[in-house]
C-alpha beads as a LAMMPS data file, in Angstrom:
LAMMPS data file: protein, C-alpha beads

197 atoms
196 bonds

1 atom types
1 bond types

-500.0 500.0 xlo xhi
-500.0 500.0 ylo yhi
-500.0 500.0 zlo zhi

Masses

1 110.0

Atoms # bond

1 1 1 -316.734 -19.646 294.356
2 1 1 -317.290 -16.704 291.607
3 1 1 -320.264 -15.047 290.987
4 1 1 -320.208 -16.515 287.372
5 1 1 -319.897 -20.220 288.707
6 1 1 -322.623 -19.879 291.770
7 1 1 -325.165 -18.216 288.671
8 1 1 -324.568 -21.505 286.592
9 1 1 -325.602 -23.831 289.625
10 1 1 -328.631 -21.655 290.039
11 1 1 -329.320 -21.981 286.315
12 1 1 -328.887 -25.916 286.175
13 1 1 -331.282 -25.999 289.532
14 1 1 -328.865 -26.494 292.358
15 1 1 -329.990 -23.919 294.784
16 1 1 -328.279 -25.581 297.215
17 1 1 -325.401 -25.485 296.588
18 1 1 -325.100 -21.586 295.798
19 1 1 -327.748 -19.951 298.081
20 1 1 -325.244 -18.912 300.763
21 1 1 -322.833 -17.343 298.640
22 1 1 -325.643 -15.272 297.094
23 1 1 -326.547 -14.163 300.414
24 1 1 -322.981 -13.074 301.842
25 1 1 -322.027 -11.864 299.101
26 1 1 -325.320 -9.617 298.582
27 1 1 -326.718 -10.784 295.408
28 1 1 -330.710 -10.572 296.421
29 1 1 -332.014 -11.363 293.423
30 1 1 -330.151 -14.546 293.079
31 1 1 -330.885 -15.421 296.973
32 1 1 -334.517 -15.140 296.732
33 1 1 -334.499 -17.162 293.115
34 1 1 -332.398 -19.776 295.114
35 1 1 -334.581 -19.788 298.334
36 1 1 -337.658 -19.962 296.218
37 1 1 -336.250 -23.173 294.676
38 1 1 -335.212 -24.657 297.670
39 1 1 -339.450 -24.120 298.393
40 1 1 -339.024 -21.505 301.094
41 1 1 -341.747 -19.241 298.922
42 1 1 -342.098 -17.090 302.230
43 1 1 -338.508 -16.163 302.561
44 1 1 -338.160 -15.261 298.921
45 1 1 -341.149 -13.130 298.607
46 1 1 -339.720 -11.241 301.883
47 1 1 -336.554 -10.766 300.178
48 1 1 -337.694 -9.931 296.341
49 1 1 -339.806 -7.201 298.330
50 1 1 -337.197 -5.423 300.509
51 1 1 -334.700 -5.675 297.289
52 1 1 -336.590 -4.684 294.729
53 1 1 -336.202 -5.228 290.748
54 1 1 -338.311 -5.776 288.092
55 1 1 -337.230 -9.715 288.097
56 1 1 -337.947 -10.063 291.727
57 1 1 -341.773 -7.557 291.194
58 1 1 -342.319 -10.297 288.437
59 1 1 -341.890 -13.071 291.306
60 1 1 -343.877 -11.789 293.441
61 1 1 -346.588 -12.164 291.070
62 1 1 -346.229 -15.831 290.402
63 1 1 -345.041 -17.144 294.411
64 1 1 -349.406 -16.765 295.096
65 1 1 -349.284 -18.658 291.900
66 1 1 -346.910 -21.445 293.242
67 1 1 -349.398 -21.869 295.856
68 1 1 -352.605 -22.111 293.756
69 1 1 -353.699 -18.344 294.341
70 1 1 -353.998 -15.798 292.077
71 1 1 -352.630 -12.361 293.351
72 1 1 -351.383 -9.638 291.264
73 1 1 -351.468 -10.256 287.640
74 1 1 -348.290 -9.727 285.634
75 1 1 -348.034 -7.280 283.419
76 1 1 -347.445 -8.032 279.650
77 1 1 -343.850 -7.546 279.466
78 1 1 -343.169 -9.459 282.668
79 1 1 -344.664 -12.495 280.975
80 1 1 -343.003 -11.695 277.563
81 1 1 -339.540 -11.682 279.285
82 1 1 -339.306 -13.687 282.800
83 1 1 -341.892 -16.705 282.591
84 1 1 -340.196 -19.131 280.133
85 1 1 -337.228 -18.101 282.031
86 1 1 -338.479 -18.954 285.792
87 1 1 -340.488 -22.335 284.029
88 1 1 -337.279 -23.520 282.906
89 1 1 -335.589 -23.391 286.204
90 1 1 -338.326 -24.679 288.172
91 1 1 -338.504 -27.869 285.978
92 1 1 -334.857 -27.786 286.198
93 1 1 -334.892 -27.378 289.751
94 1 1 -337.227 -30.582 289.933
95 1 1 -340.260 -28.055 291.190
96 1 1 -342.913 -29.821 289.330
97 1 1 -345.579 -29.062 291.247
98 1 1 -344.994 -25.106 290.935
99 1 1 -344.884 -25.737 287.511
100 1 1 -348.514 -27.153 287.672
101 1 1 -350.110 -24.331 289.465
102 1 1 -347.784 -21.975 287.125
103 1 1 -349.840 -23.674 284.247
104 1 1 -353.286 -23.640 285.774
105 1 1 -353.387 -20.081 285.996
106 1 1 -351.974 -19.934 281.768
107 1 1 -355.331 -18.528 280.865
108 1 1 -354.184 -15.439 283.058
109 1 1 -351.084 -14.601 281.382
110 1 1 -352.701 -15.350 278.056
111 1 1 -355.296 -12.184 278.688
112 1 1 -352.665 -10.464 279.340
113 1 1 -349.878 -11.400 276.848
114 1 1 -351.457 -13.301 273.740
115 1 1 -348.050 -14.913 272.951
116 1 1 -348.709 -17.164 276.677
117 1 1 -349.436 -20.162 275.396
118 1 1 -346.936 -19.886 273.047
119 1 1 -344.401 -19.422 275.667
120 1 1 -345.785 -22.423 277.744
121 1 1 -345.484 -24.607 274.876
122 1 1 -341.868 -23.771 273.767
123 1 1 -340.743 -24.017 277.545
124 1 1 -342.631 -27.373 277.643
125 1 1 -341.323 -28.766 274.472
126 1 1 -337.485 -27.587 275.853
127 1 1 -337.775 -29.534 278.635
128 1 1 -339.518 -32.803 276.521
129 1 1 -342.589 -32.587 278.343
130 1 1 -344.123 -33.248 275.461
131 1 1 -348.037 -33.724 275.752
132 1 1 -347.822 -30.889 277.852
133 1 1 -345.924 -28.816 275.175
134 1 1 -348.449 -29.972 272.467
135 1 1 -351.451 -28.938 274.607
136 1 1 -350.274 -25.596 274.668
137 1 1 -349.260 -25.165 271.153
138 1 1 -352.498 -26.359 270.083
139 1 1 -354.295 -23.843 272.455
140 1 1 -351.686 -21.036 270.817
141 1 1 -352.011 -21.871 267.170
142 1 1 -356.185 -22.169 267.857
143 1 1 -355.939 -18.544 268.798
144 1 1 -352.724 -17.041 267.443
145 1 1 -352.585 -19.016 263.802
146 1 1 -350.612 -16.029 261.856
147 1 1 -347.435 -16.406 263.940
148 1 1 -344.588 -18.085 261.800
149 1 1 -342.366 -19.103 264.648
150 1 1 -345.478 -20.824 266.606
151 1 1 -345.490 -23.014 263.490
152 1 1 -342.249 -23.495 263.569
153 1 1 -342.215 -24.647 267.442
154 1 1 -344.594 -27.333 265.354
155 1 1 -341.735 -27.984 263.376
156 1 1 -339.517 -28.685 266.395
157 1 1 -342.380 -31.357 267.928
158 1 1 -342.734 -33.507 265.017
159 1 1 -339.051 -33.666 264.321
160 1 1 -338.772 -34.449 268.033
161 1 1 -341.787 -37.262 267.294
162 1 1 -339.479 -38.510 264.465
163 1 1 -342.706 -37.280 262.057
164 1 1 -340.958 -35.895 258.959
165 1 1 -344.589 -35.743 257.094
166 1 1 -346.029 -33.600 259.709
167 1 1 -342.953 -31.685 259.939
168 1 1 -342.801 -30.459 256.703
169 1 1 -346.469 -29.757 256.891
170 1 1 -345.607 -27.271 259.608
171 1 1 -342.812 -25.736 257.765
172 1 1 -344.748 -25.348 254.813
173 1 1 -347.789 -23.660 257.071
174 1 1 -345.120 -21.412 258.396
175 1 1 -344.077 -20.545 255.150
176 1 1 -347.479 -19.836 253.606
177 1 1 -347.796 -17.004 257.000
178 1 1 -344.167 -15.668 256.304
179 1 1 -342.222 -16.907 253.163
180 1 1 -338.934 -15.359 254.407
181 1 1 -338.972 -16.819 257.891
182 1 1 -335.232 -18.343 257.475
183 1 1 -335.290 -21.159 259.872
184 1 1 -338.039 -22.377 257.791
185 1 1 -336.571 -22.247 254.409
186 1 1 -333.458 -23.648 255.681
187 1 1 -335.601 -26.826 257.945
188 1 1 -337.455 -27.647 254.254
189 1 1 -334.627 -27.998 252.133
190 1 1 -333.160 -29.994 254.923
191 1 1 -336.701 -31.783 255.365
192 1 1 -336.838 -31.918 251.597
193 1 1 -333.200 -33.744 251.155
194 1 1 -334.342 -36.239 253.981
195 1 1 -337.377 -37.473 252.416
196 1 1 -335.052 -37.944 249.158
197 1 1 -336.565 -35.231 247.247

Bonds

1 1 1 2
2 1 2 3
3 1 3 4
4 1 4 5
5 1 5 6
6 1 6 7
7 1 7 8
8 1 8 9
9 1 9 10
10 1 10 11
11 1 11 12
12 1 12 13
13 1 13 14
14 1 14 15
15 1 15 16
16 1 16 17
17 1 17 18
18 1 18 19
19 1 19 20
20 1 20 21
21 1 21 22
22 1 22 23
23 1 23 24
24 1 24 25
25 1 25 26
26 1 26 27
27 1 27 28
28 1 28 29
29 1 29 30
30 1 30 31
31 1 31 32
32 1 32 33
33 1 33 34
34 1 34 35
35 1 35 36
36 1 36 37
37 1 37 38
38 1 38 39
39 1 39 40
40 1 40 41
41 1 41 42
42 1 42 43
43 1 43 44
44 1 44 45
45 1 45 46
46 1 46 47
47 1 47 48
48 1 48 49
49 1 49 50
50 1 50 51
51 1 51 52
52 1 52 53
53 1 53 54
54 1 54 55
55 1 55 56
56 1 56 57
57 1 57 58
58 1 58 59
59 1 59 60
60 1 60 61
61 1 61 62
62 1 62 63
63 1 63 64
64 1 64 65
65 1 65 66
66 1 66 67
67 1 67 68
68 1 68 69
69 1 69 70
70 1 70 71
71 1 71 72
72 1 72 73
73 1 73 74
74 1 74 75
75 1 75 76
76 1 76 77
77 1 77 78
78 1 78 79
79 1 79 80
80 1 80 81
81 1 81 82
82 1 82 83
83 1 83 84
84 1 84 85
85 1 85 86
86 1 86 87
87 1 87 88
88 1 88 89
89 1 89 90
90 1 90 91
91 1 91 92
92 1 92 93
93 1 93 94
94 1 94 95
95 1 95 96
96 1 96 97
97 1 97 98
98 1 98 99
99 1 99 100
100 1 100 101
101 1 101 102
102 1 102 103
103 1 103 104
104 1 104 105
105 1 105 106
106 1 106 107
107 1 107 108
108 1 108 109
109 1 109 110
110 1 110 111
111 1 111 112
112 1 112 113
113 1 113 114
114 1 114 115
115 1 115 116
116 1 116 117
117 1 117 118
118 1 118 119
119 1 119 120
120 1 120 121
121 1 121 122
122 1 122 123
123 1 123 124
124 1 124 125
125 1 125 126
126 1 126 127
127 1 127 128
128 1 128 129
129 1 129 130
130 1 130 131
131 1 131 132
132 1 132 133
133 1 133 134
134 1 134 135
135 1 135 136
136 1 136 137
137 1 137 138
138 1 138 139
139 1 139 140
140 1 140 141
141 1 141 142
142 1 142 143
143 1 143 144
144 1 144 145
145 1 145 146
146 1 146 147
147 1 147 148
148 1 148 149
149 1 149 150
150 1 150 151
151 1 151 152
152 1 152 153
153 1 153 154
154 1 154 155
155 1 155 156
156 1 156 157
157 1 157 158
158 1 158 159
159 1 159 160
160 1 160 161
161 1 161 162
162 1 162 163
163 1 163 164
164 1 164 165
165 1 165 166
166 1 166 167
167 1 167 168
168 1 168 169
169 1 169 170
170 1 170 171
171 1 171 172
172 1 172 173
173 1 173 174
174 1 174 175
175 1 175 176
176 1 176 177
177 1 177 178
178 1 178 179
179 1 179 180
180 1 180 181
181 1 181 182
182 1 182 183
183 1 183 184
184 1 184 185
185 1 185 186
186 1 186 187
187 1 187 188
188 1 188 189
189 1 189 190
190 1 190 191
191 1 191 192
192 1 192 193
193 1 193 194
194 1 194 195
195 1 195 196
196 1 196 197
């Protein structure tokens, strides 16, 4: 197995099958990400701690989190860059109920980082968890309204609802905040020729 091929497993949440060659082949990162998937929280806080990064710092942040404590808070660009990322492969890893305890502690991340519940949302709304996704959004846009690409993760929902009308509501909100936002002009004209107009 190459490093490249082992990664991909990790990233499609098969811990499993790649944990061992992360280990003998001294990637520590990638071990404790694998053993925290496989739910051994313990052993990958151990190893994040003796191998430190700023990745693995970040995870030792959100393992009391995992477990329905709140420890450290993460700092502002640890939530900007790492917790879509570790979301995604939780959900992916089938880790639902980290995922849960992730979310309960949202309002956390979103005193830190005010772009949180954005985050959540578009992670949510990845994976098609889509109530979830919504909840979020609607907690984002209720606090963060002047951001063009939140309105455009609106976009994304309805057109994943199959609601054109709504959709091009959004895209037209989005492009009353920021009339250059380019996915935007590009998603009416397409929203525009579907509607027949």
């Amino acid at each position: 197995m190459q490093y490249k091929e082992a990664l991909a497993l990790l990233e499609n949440g098969k811990p499993n099958e790649c944990v061992d060659y992360f280990k003998s082949n001294n990637h520590m990162l990638e071990y404790g990400y694998s053993l925290m998937l496989l739910g051994d929280l313990e052993g990958a806080d151990k190893v994040f701690r003796l191998y430190p990064s700023h990745r693995g710092n970040w995870a030792t942040k959100i393992i009391p989190l995992m477990q329905g404590v709140v420890g450290n808070i993460p700092a502002y660009f640890e939530i900007r860059n790492f917790l879509e990322i570790d979301i995604d492969l939780l959900l992916k890893s089938g880790k639902t109920d980290y995922v849960q305890y992730i979310l309960g502690g949202a309002d956390v991340f979103q005193n830190v980082n005010r772009e949180s519940y954005k985050f959540l949302g578009r992670v949510l709304l990845k994976n098609n968890l889509m109530t979830s996704a919504k909840m979020f959004l609607d907690k984002s846009i209720s606090d963060y309204y002047r951001d063009p690409e939140l309105h455009y993760l609106f976009v994304e929902y309805y057109l994943m609802n199959n609601s054109i009308e709504n959709a091009l509501y959004a895209v037209e909100n989005c492009l009353r905040i920021n009339s250059d936002y380019y996915p935007a002009k590009v998603m009416k004209q397409k929203l525009l020729d579907k509607i027949g107009m």
